[in-house]
N, C-alpha and C positions, 0 to 999 in steps of 0.2 A: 175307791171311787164312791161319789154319794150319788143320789137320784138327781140331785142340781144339773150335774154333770151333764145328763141328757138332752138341754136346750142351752148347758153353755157355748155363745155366739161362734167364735175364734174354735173351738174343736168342732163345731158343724161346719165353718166354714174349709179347715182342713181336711177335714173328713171325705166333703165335698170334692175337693181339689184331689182328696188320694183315690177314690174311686172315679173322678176321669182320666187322672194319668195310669192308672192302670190297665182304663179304655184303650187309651189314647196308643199305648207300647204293648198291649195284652198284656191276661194276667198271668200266662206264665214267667215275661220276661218282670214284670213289675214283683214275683216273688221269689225271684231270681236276686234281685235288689234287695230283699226283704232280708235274705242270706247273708250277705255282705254286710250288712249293715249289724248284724247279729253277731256275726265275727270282730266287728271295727268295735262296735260297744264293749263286750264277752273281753276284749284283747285289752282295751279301755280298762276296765274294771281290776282285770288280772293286773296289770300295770299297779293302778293304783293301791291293792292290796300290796304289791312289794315294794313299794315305795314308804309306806305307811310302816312293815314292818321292816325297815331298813332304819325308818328316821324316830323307831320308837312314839311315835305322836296319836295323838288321836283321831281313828279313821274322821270322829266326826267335822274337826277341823277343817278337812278337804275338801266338803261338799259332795255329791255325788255326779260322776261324771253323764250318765242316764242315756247314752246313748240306745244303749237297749231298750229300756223301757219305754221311755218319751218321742223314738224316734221309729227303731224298729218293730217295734209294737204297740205304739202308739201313730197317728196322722204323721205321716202318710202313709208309710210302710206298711201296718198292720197287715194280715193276710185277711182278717174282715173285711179290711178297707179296702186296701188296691186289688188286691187279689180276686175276692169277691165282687167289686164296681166290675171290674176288668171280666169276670166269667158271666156276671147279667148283660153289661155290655151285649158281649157276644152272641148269647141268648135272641138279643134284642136286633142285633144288627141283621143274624139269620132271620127272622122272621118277618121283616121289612126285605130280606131277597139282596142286602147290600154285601154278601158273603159268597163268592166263586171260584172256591181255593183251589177244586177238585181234590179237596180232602174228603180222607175214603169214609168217616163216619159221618154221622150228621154236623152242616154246618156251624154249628151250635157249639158244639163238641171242639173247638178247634182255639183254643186259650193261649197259643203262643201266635197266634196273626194278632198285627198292630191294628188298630180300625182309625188310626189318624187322629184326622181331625172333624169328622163329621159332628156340628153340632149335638144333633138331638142324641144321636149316641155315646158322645159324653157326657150329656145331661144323664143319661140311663145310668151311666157309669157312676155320676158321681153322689145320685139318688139313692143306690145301694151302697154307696160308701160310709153314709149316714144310714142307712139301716142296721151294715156291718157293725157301726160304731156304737149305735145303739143297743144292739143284740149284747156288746162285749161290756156296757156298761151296766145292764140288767142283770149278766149272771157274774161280775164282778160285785157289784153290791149287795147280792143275795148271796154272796160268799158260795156260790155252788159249785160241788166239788168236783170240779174238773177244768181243764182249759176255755177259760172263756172265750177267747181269741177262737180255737179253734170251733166250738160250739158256735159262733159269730157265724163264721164258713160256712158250715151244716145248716144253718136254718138261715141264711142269705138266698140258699142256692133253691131253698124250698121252696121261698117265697117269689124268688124270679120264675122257678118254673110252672108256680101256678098263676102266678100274676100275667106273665107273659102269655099264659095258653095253652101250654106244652100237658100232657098227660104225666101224673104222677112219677110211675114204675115204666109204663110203655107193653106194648106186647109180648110174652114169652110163652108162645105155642109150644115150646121145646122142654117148657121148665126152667124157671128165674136163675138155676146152678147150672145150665145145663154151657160148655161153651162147645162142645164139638161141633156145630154149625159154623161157627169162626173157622174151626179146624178144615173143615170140608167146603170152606170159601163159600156157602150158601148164600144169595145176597137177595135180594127185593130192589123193585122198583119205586121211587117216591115221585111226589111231586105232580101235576098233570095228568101226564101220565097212565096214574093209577087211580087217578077220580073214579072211570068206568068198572075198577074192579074186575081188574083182568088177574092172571096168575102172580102170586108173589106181589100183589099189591099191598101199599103202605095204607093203612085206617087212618092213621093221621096227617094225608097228603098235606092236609093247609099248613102246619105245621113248618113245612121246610119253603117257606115262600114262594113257593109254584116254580119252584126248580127243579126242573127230572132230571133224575139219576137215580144211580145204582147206589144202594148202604148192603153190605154187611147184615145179615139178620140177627148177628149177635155182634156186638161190640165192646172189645174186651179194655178197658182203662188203659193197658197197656200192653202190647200182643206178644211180647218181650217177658213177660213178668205177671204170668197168671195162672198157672199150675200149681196148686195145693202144697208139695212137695218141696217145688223151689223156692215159692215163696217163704213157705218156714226157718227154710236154712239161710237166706238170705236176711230174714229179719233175726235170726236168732247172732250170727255175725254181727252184724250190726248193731245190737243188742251189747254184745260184748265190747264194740270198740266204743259204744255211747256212754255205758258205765262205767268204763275204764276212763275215756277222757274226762268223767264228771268227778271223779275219785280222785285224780290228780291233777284238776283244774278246782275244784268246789264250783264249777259254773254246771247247771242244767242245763242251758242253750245252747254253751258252743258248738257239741255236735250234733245239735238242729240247723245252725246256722252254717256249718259246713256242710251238710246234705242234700240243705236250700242251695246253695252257691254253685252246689258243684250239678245242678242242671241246666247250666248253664253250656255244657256240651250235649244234653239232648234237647235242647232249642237249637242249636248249632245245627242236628243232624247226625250227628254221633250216634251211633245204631247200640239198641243193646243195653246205654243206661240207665241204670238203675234208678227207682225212685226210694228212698229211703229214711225221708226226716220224723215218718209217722213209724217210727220203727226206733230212733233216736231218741227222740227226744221223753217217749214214755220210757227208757232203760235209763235213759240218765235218770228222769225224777224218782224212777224206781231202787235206783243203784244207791243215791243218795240219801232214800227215805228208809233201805232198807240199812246204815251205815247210823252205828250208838251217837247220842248228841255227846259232840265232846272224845269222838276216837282216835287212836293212836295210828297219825299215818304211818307206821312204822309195823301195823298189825297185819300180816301175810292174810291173817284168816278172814279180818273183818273186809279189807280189801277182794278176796277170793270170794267172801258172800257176796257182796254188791254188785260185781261185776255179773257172775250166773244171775243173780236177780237182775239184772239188764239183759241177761243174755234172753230170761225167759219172756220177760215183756216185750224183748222186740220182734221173738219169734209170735206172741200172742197177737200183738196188735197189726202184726203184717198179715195172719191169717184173718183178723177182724177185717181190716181193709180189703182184703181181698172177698170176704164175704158179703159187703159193703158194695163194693162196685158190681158183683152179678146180679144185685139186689136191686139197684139206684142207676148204675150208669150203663150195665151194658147194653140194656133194651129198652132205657129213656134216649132223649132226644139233646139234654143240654151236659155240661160239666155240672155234678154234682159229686164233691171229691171227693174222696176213699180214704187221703193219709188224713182230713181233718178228723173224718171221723173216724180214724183207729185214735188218733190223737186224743177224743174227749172218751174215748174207751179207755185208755190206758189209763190215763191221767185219773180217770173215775175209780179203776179199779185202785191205784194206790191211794186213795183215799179209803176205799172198802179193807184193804189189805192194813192200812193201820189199822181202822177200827175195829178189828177183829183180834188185833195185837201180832200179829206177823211180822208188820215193822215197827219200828219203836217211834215215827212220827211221818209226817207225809210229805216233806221237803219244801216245795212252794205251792203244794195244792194244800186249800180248804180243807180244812176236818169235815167230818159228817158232825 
């Protein structure tokens, strides 16, 4: 991408359109979408490599089929884009008081509710889409090493939450690490309410649009999936099936875009699943980057490296995110997401890990 890029008309206008349809459906169901489309591209791709080497010809003959790039990661899809319009949005709809889900964490916090069709809330949405998209064009052109996309996420979510009002980090009388208050169902009163400054009152009652109720004094990203322990083992798994499908596809994304897809059953309601593409997609780029240019897929060992170097990155970047969210989301007030940022963690470190010569290049991330 070039600097141009940033007030070309037709990508602001999509841009636009992918962060209020991400409003319009929430951002969890719009990176849900995001998935699918990663897979559909990823499946694309792999096609037309066997095709190419079936008919002998040259890939460049074919064209590129770009579904990934141009569509999934690019207007609309992107996760800066819809993802991010969609979690400002929400942001924006709790603090206007348009949000009474009797969802248990703050309004705000609640990324898989649709908000319709309410104009000025998809105005909100589609205003951070073009942020998103901006953000992804800045550290795309600065070649900086890490997931621009997801670094889009991360400093979207910053900026809605200070734009909007919301306090940085939020209160943690307990300690920013600490979650046994989730455990011990401790909760505070918001809202009304708690103006007078009675017991377990909320400092930042305006915050939650003058709606009382009851939050959680800690709020855990996912109450399913936030133990030290389990997290490791779940990202280190993960890890392995992310390197392993990258080593035997050459695709980094596909087992992000199956990760993405398959939350598709915790929008549903499905108790229990897992969140896992910020666990993925840094073992693929690592399994890949850590794999000699030019190696023998017939090599047990070279295979066997890549995959433990997936297996260690997704156990890393699951414990990143998870340090990430007691840090950012458990005792703030809006969605500010954990896998983005294990995402430009990972991704970062296999940029640091080639230059250091660990691996012998860095897959589709930036050099230092």
């Amino acid at each position: 991408m070039a600097w141009s890029s940033l007030f070309a008309v037709e990508m602001l206008i999509a841009a636009f359109a992918g962060g209020a349809f991400g409003a319009a459906i929430g951002a969890l169901p719009a990176f849900i979408f995001t998935g699918f489309m990663v897979i559909a591209g990823e499946a694309a791709n792999l096609a037309r490599g066997a095709a190419v080497e079936a008919a002998g010809v040259d890939p460049s003959t074919l064209g590129a089929i770009g579904i990934t790039g141009s569509v999934a990661f690019g207007p609309v899809f992107s996760p800066a884009i819809s993802f991010a319009g969609g979690a400002a949005a929400a942001a924006y709809a709790a603090k206007r008081g348009y949000m009474d889900t009797g969802f248990d964490f703050h309004e705000a916090k609640n990324i898989a509710f649709a908000q319709g069709t309410k104009p000025d809330v998809l105005v909100v949405g589609g205003l951070f889409g073009i942020v998103g998209y901006w953000f992804t064009v800045a550290s795309s052109t600065l070649a900086m090493p890490y997931d621009p996309i997801a670094m889009g996420v991360v400093l979207s979510a910053l900026v809605h939450r200070l734009a909007l009002g919301y306090p940085l980090v939020g209160d943690a009388p307990n300690g920013l690490l600490n979650m046994r208050p989730f455990e011990s169902e401790d909760r505070r009163v918001v809202g009304e309410a708690a103006v007078d400054g009675g017991a377990g009152a909320d400092s930042n009652a305006e915050a939650d649009g003058g709606v009382v109720h009851e939050r959680f004094v800690v709020e855990p990203w996912l109450p399913h999936q936030y133990r030290w322990l389990n997290v490791f083992v779940l990202g280190a798994v993960m890890g392995v099936l992310g390197g392993f499908v990258a080593v035997k596809t050459g695709s980094p994304f596909l087992a992000f875009g199956i990760s993405a897809a398959s939350l598709v059953f915790l929008n549903c309601g499905v108790e229990n699943v897992p969140v896992t593409h910020h666990m993925t997609l840094p073992a693929s780029t690592a399994a890949l980057a850590a794999l000699p240019v030019g190696f023998d897929p017939a090599s047990q060992s070279a295979v066997l490296t890549a995959v433990l170097a997936g297996a260690a990155f997704g156990g890393v970047c699951a414990l990143f995110g998870e340090l990430f969210q007691r840090v950012f989301y458990a005792h703030g007030d809006t969605h500010w997401d954990p896998p983005a940022a294990g995402i430009v963690f990972g991704t970062f470190l296999v940029a640091v890990a080639a230059a250091l010569g660990i691996f012998p290049h860095t897959s589709w991330v930036p050099a230092l």
